[in-house]
C-alpha positions, -999 to 999 in steps of 0.1 A, spaced: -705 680 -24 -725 709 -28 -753 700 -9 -729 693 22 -715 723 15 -742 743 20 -755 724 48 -727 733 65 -737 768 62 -769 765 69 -757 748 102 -729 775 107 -758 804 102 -784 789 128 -756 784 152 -745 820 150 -778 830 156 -782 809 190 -747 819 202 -758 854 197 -790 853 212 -776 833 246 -746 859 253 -750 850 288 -730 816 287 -696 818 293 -665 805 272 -649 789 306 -686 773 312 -691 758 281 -658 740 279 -663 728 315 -694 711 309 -680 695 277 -653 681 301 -678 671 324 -704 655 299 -702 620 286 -708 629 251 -677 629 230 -686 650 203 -691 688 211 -716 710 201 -710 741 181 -719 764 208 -690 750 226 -663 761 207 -649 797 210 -654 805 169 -666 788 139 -639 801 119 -618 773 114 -648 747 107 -656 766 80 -622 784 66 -606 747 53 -639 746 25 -621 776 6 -588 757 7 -596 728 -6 -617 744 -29 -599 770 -42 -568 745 -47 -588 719 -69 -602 747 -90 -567 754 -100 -559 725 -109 -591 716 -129 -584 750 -146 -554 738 -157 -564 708 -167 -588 726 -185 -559 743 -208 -552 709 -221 -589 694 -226 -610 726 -235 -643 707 -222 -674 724 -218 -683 702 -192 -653 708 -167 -658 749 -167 -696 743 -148 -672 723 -127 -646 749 -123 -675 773 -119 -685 754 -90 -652 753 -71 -641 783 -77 -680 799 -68 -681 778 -36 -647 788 -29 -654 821 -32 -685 818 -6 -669 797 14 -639 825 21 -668 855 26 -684 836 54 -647 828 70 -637 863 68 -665 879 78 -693 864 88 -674 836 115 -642 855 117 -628 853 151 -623 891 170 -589 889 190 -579 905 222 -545 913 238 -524 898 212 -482 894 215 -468 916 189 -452 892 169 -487 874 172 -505 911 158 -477 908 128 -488 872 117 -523 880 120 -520 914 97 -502 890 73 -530 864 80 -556 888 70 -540 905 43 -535 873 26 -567 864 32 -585 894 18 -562 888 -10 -577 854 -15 -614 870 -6 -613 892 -42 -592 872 -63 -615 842 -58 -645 865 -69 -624 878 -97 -617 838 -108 -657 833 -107 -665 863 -125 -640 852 -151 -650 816 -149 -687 832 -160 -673 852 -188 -656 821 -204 -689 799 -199 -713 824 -216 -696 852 -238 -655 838 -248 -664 800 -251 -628 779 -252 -608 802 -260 -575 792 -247 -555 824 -242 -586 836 -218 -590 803 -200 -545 807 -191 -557 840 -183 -586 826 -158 -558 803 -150 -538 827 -135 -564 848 -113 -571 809 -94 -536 804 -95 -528 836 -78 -563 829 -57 -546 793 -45 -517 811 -37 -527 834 -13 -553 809 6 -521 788 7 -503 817 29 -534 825 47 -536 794 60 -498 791 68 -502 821 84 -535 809 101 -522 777 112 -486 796 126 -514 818 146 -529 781 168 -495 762 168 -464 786 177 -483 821 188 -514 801 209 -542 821 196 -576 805 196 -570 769 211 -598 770 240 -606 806 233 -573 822 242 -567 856 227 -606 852 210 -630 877 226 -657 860 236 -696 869 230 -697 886 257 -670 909 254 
């Protein structure tokens, strides 16, 4: 899973790199020739932003490193805190690169579409440093306060407040594509160009 992971990234990184350096295509272009083209499958320079190919790893992540933690209350093995360490690390990573590095820059937003989109980014930078707080904690109960169960409810807690708010950022994120329109075929996203 790991190494998928960060092939995606690796992927996600190159193709930032080309979009950058060919700021001369347009959005309106690129989805015409997909239209056009026999090939089903799009390429990544096609689409308007990588945010939300890469925004779901954190989710998923963050959510099963919750759970394993709490698992973890119960079982006290060894093992499952590399694994926790993992999840929570990559999940950590994973919401960097979504809220910086492929974060979508909008233009001429509704207002009510500007209010979900503070809370979507609030909630996100919520999830952003209580993740990193999770995997520094994860790292102190690996090498310095082995088992101890009253830190690992603490730990418990940071992902569980760290599940929480990727939870509302993607409610929020999700309420931004499907009722306000922003993003689907690059409306509201500025495009490289702009």
């Amino acid at each position: 899973m790991v190494i998928a992971f960060s092939g995606s990234f690796t992927n996600v990184f190159a193709l930032n790199e080309k979009r950058n350096d060919s700021d001369k295509i347009e959005l309106s272009t690129n989805i015409t020739s997909i239209a056009q083209s026999d090939d089903v499958k799009a390429d990544f320079d096609a689409f308007p932003n990588l945010h939300p190919m890469v925004v779901h790893f954190p989710i998923v992540l963050l959510i099963i490193a919750v759970l394993l933690q709490l698992i973890q209350l119960f079982t006290l093995n060894r093992t499952m805190d590399w694994v926790i360490l993992l999840m929570v690390g990559s999940g950590f990573i994973g919401a960097y690169v979504a809220s910086t590095l492929v974060h979508p820059h909008t233009a001429e937003l509704t207002e009510i579409a500007q209010s979900v989109l503070d809370q979507h980014d609030k909630y996100a930078e919520w999830t952003l440093w209580s993740s990193a707080l999770a995997a520094i904690l994860k790292i102190v109960s690996l090498f310095w306060v082995r088992l101890k169960r009253g830190f690992e409810i603490a730990v418990f807690l940071v992902m569980a407040f760290s599940a929480y708010s990727v939870s509302e950022a993607g409610h929020y994120g999700s309420q931004l594509v499907y009722i306000e329109g922003v993003g689907p075929q690059g409306k509201y996203i500025e495009t490289e160009n702009e």
